[in-house]
N, C-alpha and C positions, 0 to 999 in steps of 0.2 A: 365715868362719862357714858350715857347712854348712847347705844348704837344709831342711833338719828341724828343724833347731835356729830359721832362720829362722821357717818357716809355724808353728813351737811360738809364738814369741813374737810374733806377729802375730796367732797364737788366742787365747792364753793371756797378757796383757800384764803380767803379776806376775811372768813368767817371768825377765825385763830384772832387773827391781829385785832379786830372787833372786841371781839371780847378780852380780847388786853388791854382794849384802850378802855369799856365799863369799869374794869374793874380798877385801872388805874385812876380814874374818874372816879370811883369811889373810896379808894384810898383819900386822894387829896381835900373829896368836899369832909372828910372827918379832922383831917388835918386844917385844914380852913373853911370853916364856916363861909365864907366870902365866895370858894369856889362853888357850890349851887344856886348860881343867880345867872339871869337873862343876859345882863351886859359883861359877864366874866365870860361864857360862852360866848358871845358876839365877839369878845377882845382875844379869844382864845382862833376861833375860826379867822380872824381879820392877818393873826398872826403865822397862822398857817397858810395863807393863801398863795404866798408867792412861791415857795415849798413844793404845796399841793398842783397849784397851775404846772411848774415845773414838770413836776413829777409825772403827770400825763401824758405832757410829752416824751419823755424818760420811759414811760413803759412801753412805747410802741415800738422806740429802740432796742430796749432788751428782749421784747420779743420776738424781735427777728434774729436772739443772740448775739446782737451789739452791744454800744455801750459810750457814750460820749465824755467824756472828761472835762471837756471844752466848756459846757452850758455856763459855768461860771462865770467865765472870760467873755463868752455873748452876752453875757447880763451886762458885765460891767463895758463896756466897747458900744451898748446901744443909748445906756446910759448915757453915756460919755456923746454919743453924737447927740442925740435929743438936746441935750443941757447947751452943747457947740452950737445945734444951731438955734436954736431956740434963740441964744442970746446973738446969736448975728443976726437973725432976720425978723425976730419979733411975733413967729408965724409956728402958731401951734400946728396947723395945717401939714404945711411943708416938714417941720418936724417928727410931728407923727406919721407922715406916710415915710417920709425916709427911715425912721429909727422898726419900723415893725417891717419894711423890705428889707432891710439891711440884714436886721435878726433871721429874717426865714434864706435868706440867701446863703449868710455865713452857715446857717445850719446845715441847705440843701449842698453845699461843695465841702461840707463833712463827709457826708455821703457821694457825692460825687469820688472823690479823694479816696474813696475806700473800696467803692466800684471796680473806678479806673486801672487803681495800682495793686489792687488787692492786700494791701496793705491792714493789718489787725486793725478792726476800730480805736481800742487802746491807743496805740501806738500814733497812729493817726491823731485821733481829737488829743493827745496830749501835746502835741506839736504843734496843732493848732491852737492850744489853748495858751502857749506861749507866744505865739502870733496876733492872735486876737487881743488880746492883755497887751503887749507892746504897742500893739496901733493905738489903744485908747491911748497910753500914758503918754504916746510920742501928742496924739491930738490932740490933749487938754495941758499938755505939759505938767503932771501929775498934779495939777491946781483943783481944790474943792470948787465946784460953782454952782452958785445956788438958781433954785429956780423959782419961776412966779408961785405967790398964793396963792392963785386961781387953779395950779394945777391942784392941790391938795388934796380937789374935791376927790380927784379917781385914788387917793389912797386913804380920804379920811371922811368925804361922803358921807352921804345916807340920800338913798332912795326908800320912800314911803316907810323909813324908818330901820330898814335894811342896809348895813356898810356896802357901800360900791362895792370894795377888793371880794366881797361874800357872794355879790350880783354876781363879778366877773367869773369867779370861781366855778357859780353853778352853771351859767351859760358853756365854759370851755369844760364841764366835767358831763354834761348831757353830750356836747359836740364830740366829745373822746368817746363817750359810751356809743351813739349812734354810729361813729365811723368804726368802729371795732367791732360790733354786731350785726352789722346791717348792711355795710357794704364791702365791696371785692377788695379794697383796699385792707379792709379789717381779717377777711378770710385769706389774703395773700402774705398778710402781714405774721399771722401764725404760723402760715403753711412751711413760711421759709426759714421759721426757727426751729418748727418741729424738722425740717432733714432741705438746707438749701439744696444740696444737691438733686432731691426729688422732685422740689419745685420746680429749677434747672428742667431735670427730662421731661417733666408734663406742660413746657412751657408758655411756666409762669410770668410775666417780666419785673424777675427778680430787681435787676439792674433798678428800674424805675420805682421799683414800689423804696426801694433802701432810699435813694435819694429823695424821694416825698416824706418819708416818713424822719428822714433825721430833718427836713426841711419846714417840717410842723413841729419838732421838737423847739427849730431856732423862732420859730412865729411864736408859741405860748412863752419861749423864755422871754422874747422882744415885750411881750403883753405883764411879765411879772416885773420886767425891766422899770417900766414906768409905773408899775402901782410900788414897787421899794422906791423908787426915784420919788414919785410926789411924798411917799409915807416920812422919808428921813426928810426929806425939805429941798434935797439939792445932791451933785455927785460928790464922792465922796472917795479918794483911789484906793481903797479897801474895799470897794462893796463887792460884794460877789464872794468874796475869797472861800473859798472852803466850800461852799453852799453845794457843790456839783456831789460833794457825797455825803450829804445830807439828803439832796435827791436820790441817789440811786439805794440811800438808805430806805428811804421811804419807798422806794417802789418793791424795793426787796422782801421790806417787812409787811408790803400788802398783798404779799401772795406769788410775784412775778419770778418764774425759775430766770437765773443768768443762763440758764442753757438755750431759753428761748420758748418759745411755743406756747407756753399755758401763763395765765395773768390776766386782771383787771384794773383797769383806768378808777374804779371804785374804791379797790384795796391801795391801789397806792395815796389815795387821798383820805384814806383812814389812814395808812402810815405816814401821814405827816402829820398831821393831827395827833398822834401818840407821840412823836419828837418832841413835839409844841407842848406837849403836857409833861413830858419828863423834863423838860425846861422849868417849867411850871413850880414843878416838884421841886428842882434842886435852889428853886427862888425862894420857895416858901421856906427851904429848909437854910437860905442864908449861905447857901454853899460858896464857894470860891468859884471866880469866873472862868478860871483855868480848868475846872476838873469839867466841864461843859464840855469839852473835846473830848475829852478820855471818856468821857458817861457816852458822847454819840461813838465815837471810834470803835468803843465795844457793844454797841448795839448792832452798829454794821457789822462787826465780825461775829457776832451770835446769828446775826439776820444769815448770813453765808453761810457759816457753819451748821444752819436750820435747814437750808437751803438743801447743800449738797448733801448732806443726812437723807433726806426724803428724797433725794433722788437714786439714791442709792439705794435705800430702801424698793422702793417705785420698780429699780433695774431687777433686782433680787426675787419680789414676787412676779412680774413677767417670766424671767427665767424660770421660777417653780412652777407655773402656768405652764410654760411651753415645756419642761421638761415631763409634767403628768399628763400633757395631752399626748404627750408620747410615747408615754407608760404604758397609755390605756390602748393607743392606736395598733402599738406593736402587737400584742397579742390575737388581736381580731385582725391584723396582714396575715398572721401566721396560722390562725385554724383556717381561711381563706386559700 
């Protein structure tokens, strides 16, 4: 590996997962001819979307060293009101603005909840996500209920020849990139994974920034809500299940430490996209439905295992750093 290539991917840590996903991309198009074409890509991005949107919001949380469990459970619960009222009032209108308040709500009193009580986010959105999950099932009385065809177009669309869920994707993956670059929210948002407490004395408002930020996480899951709701046809009380770490797989494998601090809204929408094509893979290869968990289960545990490696690593050369600046300091105190 040449040294450019290296300090790239030591700058740029999405850079790794990138080129994991070419080359798995090249694996498969030799294995299926089928996979290098226009609408296999289009079908492969459409499939990742909800993942990807997800997962945007997921890394703004891990970067403050959170962590949600819950996002699942707000999939399925926004789901679930969209579809409830939708069929009580007939009002797309009234429906969409309650089911995308709802989601950004449920997400901001995550954070709130974790603020307050200081309570581990773990601990928290897992508690929540057993909350969230019961209110749908209690709402819809665990009944599938379908929705109009007209919703469709937002999961199965085309704008000037472009899938909707692809549109929506690129619009909330610019909005993630510009809020994490370019504004205080995006530089407060690191500040507090790289050392909360530091943020704390230089005060940041920690408090506020956690609760916006797991409060955009429930807004993009409310928006993947209904692009999986129009794509399957209708609610369904399975949906959601599992999907919360699938995301934070995908934010993991695009770069983002769980410690907090360093990560891109970029790389995690390349690590969904890699999910989506190891799916790919184990379709083309005819596999069992079941081994689909154990192939992502152990991507997440390698993506962690990657993780705290390099951070370890990371801690090890600092300490040779600060231990040869001392090396060299001491000497020149003492002819001094």
């Amino acid at each position: 590996m040449s040294q450019k290539l290296r300090s790239l991917m030591s700058r740029q840590k999405w850079v790794a997962i990138a080129l994991a996903t070419i080359v798995l991309a090249g694996i498969l198009s030799v294995v299926s001819p089928v996979f290098l074409t226009l609408s296999n890509f289009q079908a492969i991005l459409v499939q990742s979307s909800v993942t990807a949107i997800m997962a945007i919001g997921m890394t703004f949380i891990i970067l403050t060293a959170g962590i949600d469990i819950s996002v699942g459970a707000i999939l399925f619960v926004t789901s679930a009101l969209f579809a409830q009222l939708y069929m009580d009032t007939e009002s797309y209108l009234i429906a969409f603005t309650a089911t995308i308040t709802c989601a950004t709500l449920l997400g901001a009193l995550n954070g709130l909840l974790v603020v307050k009580f200081k309570i581990s986010p773990l601990i928290t959105t897992l508690a929540t996500y057993s909350i969230y999950r019961g209110a749908a099932i209690h709402l819809t009385g665990a009944q599938n209920i379908p929705v109009p065809r007209e919703m469709g177009f937002i999961g199965n669309g085309r704008i000037l020849g472009i899938p909707v869920p692809i549109l929506i994707l690129i619009v909330v993956l610019i909005i993630g990139v510009y809020v994490l670059s370019r504004t205080r929210l995006g530089v407060y948002t690191r500040a507090i994974g790289n050392s909360e407490r530091s943020a704390k004395e230089t005060n940041l408002p920690v408090d506020k920034v956690l609760i916006l930020v797991y409060g955009f996480s429930g807004l993009v899951t409310g928006i993947a809500a209904l692009i999986l709701l129009a794509r399957v046809g209708g609610l369904q009380s399975g949906i959601g299940i599992g999907i919360e770490f699938t995301v934070i797989a995908a934010v993991i494998l695009g770069g983002t430490k769980l410690s907090g601090g360093s990560g891109t809204v970029v790389g995690s929408v390349i690590g969904a996209v890699f999910l989506v094509l190891i799916d790919n893979g184990l379709n083309l290869m005819n596999a069992s439905p079941y081994i689909y968990d154990i192939v992502r289960g152990s991507v997440l545990l390698a993506a962690v295992a990657i993780d705290r490696y390099s951070a370890v690593r990371q801690q090890a050369s600092l300490e040779a750093q600060r231990a040869e600046r001392i090396g060299i300091d001491t000497p020149r105190v003492a002819a001094e």
